[in-house]
PARODREN-536199 format. One record per residue (C-alpha): x, y, z. Coordinates in steps of 0.05 Angstrom, whole numbers, padded with zeros to 5 digits, always signed. Example, Ala and Ser with C-alpha at 12.3 -4.5 7.8 and 13.67 -1.06 7.14 Angstrom:
<sites>
+00246-00090+00156/+00273-00021+00143/
</sites>
This chain:
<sites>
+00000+00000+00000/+00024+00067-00018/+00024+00116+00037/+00004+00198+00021/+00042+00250+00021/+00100+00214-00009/+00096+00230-00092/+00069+00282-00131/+00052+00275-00192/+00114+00270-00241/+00164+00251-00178/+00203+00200-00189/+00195+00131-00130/+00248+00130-00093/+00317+00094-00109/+00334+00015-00099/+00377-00007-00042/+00436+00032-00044/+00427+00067-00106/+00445+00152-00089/+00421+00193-00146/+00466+00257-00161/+00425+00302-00132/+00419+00262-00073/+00491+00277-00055/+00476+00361-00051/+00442+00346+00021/+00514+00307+00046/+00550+00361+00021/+00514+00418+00050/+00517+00381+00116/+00598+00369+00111/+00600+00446+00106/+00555+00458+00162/+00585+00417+00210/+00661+00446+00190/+00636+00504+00200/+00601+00495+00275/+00667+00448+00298/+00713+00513+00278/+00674+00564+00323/+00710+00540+00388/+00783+00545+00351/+00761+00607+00323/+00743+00633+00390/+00809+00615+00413/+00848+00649+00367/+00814+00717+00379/+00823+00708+00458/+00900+00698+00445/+00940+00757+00460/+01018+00787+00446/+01029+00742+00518/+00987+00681+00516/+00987+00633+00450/+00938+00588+00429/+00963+00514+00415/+00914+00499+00362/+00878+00450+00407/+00802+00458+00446/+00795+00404+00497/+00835+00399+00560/+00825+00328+00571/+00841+00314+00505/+00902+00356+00477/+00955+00315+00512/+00928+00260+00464/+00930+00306+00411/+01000+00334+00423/+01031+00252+00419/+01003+00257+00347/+01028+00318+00333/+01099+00300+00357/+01095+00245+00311/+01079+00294+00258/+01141+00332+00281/+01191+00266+00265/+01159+00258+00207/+01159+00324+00183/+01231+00315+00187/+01236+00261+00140/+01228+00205+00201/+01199+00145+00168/+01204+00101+00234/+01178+00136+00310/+01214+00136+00370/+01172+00145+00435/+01190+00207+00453/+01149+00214+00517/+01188+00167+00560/+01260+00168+00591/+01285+00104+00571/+01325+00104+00505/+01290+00062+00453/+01291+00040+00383/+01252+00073+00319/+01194+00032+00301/+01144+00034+00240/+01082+00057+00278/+01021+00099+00255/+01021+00103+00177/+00967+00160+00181/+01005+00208+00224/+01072+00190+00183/+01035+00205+00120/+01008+00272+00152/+01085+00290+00179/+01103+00284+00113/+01048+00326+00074/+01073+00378+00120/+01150+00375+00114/+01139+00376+00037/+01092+00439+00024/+01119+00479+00092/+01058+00483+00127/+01052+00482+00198/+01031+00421+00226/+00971+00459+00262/+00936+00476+00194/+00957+00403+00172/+00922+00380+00223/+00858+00416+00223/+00851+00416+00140/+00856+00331+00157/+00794+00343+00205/+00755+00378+00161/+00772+00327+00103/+00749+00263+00149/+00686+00303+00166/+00666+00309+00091/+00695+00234+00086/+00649+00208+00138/+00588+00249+00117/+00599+00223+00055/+00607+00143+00071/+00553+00150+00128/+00502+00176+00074/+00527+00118+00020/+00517+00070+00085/+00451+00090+00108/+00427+00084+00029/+00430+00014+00041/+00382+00012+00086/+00332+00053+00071/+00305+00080+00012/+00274+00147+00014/+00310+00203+00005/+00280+00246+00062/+00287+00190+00111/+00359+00184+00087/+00373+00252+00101/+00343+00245+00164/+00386+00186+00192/+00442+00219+00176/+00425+00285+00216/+00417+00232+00272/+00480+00203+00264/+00527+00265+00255/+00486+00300+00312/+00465+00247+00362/+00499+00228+00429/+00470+00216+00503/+00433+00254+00552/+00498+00297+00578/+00442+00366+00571/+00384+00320+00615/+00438+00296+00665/+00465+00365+00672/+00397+00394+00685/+00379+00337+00735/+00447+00366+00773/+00421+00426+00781/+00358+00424+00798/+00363+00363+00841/+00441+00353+00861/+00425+00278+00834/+00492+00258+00798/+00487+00213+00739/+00552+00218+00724/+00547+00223+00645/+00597+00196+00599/+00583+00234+00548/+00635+00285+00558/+00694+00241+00557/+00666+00174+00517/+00682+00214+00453/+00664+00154+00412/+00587+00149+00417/+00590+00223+00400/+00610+00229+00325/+00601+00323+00329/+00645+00300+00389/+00704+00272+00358/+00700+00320+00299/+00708+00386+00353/+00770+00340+00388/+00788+00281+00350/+00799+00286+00277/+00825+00212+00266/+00772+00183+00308/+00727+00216+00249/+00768+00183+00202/+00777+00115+00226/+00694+00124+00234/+00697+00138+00163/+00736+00089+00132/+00696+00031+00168/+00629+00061+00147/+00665+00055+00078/+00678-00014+00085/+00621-00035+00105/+00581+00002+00048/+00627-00017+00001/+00612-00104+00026/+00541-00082+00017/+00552-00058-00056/+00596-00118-00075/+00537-00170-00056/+00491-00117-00094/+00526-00114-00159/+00560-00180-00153/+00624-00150-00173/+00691-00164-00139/+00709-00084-00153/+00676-00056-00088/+00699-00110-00053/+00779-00100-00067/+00755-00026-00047/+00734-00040+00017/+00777-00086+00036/+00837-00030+00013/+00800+00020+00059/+00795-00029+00119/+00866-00050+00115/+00886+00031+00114/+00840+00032+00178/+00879-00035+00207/+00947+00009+00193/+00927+00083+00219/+00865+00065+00278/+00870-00019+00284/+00825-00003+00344/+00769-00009+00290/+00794-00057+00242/+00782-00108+00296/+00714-00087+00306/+00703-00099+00228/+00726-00162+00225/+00674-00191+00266/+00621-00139+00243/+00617-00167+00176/+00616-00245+00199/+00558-00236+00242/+00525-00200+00183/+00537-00266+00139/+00510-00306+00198/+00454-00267+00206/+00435-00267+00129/+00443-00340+00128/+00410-00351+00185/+00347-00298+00170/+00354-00329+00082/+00364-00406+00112/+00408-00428+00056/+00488-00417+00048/+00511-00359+00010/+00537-00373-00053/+00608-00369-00080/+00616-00311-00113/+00587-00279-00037/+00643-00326-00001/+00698-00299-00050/+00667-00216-00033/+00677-00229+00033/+00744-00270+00034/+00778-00216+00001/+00743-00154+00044/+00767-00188+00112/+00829-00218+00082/+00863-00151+00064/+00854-00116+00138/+00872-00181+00173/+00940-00199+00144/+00948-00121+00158/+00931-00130+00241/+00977-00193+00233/+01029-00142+00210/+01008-00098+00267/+01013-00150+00318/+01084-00169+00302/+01110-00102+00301/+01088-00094+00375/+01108-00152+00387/+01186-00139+00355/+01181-00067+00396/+01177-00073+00473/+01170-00001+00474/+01104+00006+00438/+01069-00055+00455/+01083-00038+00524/+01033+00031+00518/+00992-00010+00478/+00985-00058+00547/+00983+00001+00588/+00912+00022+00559/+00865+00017+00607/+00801+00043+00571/+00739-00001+00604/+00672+00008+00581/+00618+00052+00633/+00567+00002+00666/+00511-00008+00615/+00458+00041+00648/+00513+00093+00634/+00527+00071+00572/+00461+00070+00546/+00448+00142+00571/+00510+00161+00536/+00482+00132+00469/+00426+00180+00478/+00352+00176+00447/+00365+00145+00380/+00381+00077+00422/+00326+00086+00463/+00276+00088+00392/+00315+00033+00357/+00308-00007+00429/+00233+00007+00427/+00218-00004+00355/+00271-00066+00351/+00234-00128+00312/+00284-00179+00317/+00345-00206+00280/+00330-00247+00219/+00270-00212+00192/+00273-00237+00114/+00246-00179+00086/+00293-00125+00106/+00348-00088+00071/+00420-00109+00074/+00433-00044+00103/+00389-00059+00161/+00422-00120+00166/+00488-00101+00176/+00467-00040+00216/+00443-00096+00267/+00505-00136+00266/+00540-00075+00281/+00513-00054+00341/+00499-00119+00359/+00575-00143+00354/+00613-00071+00380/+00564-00081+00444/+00584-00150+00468/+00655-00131+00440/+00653-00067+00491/+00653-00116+00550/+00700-00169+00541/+00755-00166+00586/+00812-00178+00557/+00805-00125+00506/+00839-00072+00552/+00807-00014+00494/+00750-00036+00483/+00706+00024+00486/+00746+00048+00424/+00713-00005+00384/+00645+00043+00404/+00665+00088+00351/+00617+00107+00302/+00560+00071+00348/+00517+00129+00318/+00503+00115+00255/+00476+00047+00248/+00435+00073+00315/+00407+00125+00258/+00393+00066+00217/+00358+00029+00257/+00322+00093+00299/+00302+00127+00230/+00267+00049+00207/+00230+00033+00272/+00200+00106+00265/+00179+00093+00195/+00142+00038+00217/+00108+00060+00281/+00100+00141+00299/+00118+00153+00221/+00068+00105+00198/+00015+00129+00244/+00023+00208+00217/+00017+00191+00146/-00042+00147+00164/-00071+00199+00195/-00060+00247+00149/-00099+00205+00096/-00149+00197+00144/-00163+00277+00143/-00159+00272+00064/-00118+00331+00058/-00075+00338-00004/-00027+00283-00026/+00024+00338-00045/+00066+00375+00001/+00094+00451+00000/+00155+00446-00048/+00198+00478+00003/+00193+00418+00051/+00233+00356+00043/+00169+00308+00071/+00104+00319+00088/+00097+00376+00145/+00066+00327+00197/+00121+00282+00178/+00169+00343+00175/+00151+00373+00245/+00158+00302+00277/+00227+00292+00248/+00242+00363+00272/+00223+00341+00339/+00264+00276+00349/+00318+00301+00318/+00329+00367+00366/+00313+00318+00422/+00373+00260+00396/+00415+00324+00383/+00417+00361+00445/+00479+00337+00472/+00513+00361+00424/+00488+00436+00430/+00514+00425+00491/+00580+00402+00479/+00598+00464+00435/+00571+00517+00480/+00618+00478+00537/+00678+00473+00480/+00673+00543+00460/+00668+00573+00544/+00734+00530+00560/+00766+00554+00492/+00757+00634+00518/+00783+00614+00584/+00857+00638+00581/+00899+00579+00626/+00940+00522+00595/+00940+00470+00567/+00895+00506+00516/+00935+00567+00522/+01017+00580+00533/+01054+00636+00554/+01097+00679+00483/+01154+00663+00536/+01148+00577+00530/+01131+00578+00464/+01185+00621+00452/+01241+00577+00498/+01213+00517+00464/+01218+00551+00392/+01294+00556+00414/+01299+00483+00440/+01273+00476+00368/+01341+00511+00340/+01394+00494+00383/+01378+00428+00421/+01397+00359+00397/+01330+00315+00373/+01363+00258+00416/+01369+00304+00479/+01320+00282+00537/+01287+00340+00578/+01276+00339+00647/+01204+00393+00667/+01136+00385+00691/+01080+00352+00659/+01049+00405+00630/+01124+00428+00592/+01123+00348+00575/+01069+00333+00539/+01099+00404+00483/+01167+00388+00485/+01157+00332+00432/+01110+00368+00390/+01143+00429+00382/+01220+00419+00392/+01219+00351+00383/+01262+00317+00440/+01248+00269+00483/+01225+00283+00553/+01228+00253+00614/+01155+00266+00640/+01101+00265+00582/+01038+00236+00563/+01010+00183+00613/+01006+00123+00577/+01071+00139+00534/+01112+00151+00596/+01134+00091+00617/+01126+00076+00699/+01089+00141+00695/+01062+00155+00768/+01137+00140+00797/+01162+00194+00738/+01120+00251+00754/+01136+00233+00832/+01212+00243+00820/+01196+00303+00778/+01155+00334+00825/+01210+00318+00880/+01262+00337+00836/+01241+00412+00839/+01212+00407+00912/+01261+00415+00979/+01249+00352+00986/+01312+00326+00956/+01382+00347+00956/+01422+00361+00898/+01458+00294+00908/+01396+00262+00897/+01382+00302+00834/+01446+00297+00806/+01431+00213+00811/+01373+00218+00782/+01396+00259+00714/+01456+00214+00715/+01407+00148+00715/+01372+00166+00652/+01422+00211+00607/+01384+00281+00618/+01415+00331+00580/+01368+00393+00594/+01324+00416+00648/+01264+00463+00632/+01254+00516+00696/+01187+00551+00676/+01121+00575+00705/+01091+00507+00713/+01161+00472+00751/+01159+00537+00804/+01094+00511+00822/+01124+00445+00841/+01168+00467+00895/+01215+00522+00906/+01285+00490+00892/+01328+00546+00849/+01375+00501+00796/+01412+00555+00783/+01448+00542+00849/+01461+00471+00832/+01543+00471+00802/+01523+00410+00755/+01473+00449+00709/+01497+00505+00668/+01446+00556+00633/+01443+00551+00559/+01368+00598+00553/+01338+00665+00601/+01280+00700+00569/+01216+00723+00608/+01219+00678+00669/+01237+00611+00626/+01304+00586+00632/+01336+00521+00607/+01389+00489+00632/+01446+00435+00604/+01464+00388+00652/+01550+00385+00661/+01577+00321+00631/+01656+00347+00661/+01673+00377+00599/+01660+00448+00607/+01678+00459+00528/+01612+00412+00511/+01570+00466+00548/+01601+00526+00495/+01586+00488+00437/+01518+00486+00455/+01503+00551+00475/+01556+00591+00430/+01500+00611+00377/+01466+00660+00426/+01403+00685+00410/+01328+00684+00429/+01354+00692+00495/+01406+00646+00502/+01452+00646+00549/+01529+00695+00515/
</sites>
């Protein structure tokens, strides 16, 4: 039966399974633009709060630029033609590995056309936004068919998140704590990751991709889309693997499900689509594995990830109203007559939410990323067949007019009830950018550093050795890499090896606490060859270095100082220090 309201006369029926007209993709498009435009408003805010004294990083997020600043400093190395990393936010000396193809290949676009590797950075944000847009909306097309319910999936999945706006308001008004995860589980937020984490957008993006592309392979029975996904699973195995082993199982319990909901075995051409879409991102994680297994170093922070999933009532407020709908409106796993799309929308979330609680994956709630969109999928189709239903039905029933007002994209009951869910699945995200855009004008690190660091660390840049380790605070840590490019002693958490007995001898190291004996021992243990004296190490205690005879200063300007620690050759001190300028030491 053919609902109202959903042709006019000369209007073509909607598309098959999967099939995006060209003028389909102007909706996408307009949306990619939107949302680069509402993720730069908190950066742009930041840049007009910065002043002649205080510098803005080119990061929003406090909890997340120390994350942020690892990849940059591996954009630094490669920037300098480094095709294999080091770990440079741990004391211990270790070897260069091949680790993180994306970040290498980012390094890279920046050494060769000069740009800064803050623009680099951002321009690849706003590129994974457009490419996960674009895959989302090729994604969703396999599983449902109209255009304007299309469109409206895909609002919910760029836009959706949890209840962090209802939790907030219960706090105030009632002091009841729900503790929300929705501020730092970035990955069932996808407007989340865009504002903070531009390669959680992309690894989102290239397994949307692969899965669409699986979908299209069984549709046209060609091996083409398959080799493509399989390529763009295997690049997210070697830049975010986190995701590549969510894939993996994604698309078997698709298969199982078809066969299961069909009852007969897929044939051989499917067999061959699917051998050669897992095959290419699994001998990739095989690659993966052995590296980390070959260097200590890295499969050491790999171990050191502690990232459990949130209890499941917080976790389910966290995936916000769209799994609430697709909860309510759920009719079971092997119904025959349902798209692929819906299909594999179901082995999705299925699969990622068992895979979120098994124990032994230490980061697991990575494999949570994307959660959104086949939530959108299956949200958008359990409306369609319930409230949707019921307002078209209704709308017959009142035998108004079958067309609608050209300037709507559905019927207006249809319309205003899509307007309503979709402001109620999106609040969270209002949310998050009016609280990213207040902590971007508020002038304190790490968003924010003083002309003075940037400038000392601009000179570390020019004068230091790369395989120098620096001896500071955390917050002087966690730059050092990124923008000079040596290696610290104190840095990221789970890059700094032993890191809660580090930052003790660090914060020790600059209290009363110890004697210079002691310190002396301690920079003599691990090879430090500089110690940064700044703003953030005064607040650590009130110990003076520049009383200690074993550290010479190489760099005074505004309250920073560095210092070189003494190896007994007084002459190795000049040669480092001879090229005064930028406040160096004459």
């Amino acid at each position: 039966m053919r609902l109202p309201g959903l042709h006019r006369g000369g209007i073509k029926p909607p598309p098959p399974c999967g099939e995006v007209r060209l003028a389909e993709w102007l909706f996408p498009l307009l949306l990619a633009l939107v949302l680069m435009a509402l993720v730069w408003i908190p950066y742009r805010d930041a840049y007009h709060r910065q002043s002649t004294t205080e510098k803005f990083m080119g990061l929003v997020g406090e909890s997340a630029i120390d994350d942020n600043n690892v990849y940059l400093g591996l954009m630094h190395q490669a920037a300098e033609g480094k095709t294999l990393f080091t770990n440079n936010f741990t004391p211990e000396p270790n070897p260069p590995a091949l680790f993180n193809f994306l970040y290498l290949s980012l390094g890279r676009l920046a050494g060769w056309t000069g740009w800064s590797l803050d623009f680099v950075h951002r321009l690849f944000g706003a590129v994974s936004i457009l490419l996960l847009v674009l895959t989302s909306y090729s994604f969703i097309a396999t599983g449902i068919r109209r255009p304007f319910y299309r469109r409206f999936a895909l609002v919910l999945a760029c836009f959706g998140g949890g209840f962090l706006w209802l939790s907030r308001l219960v706090l105030k008004l009632t002091g009841l704590d729900l503790r929300p995860i929705s501020g730092w589980l970035v990955e069932v937020n996808l407007f989340h990751a865009m504002i903070v984490y531009p390669h959680f957008v992309f690894a989102a993006a290239l397994l949307t991709g692969s899965l669409a592309l699986l979908l299209k392979s069984e549709r046209v029975r060609r091996f083409g889309p398959a080799v493509a996904g399989g390529c763009c699973a295997a690049m997210l195995a070697a830049s975010h693997a986190f995701e590549a082993v969510a894939f993996v199982p994604i698309a078997a319990v698709y298969l199982l499900l078809d066969w299961m909901g069909q009852g007969r075995v897929p044939g051989s051409r499917r067999w061959k689509c699917i051998g050669i879409v897992l095959g290419l991102p699994l001998g990739m994680l095989v690659i993966n594995r052995w590296m980390l297994a070959m260097e200590p170093v890295w499969g050491d922070v790999v171990r050191r990830l502690d990232f459990s999933t949130p209890e499941p009532f917080r976790l389910v407020l966290g995936l916000g109203a769209s799994f609430f709908i697709a909860a309510l409106t759920f009719d079971g796993l092997l119904q025959i007559r349902r798209l692929s799309g819906e299909r594999m929308a179901k082995a999705w979330l299925v699969t990622v939410l068992f895979l979120a609680y098994v124990p032994y994956i230490n980061w697991r709630w990575h494999l949570l990323n994307g959660i959104q969109i086949p939530l959108a999928v299956l949200a958008t189709q359990g409306l369609r067949r319930t409230a949707f239903r019921w307002i078209l039905l209704r709308r017959r029933a009142r035998r108004r007019l079958a067309c609608r007002p050209r300037a709507l994209w559905a019927p207006p009951g249809l319309a205003a009830a899509m307007a309503g869910v979709a402001v109620a699945c999106c609040l969270s995200s209002a949310n998050l950018l009016l609280s990213y855009r207040y902590e971007a004008q508020q002038v304190r690190g790490p968003t924010y550093l003083s002309a003075a660091e940037v400038s000392a660390l601009e000179w570390m840049d020019r004068k230091v050795a790369r395989d120098a380790l620096v001896l500071g605070s955390y917050a002087t840590g966690n730059y050092v890499p990124r923008i000079s490019g040596q290696r610290v002693f104190l840095g990221e958490d789970k890059l700094t090896n032993a890191y809660e007995v580090r930052r003790r001898e660090v914060s020790e190291f600059f209290s009363q606490e110890w004697d210079d004996q002691k310190r002396l021992a301690l920079l003599k243990r691990f090879g430090v060859g500089y110690v940064f004296y700044g703003p953030d190490e005064r607040k650590l205690g009130a110990y003076n270095p520049a009383r200690s005879p074993f550290l010479a200063a190489v760099y005074d300007g505004e309250g920073i100082q560095i210092y070189q620690v003494r190896s007994g050759n007084p002459a190795a001190v000049r040669v480092a220090t001879s090229p005064a300028s930028g406040g160096a030491m004459p």
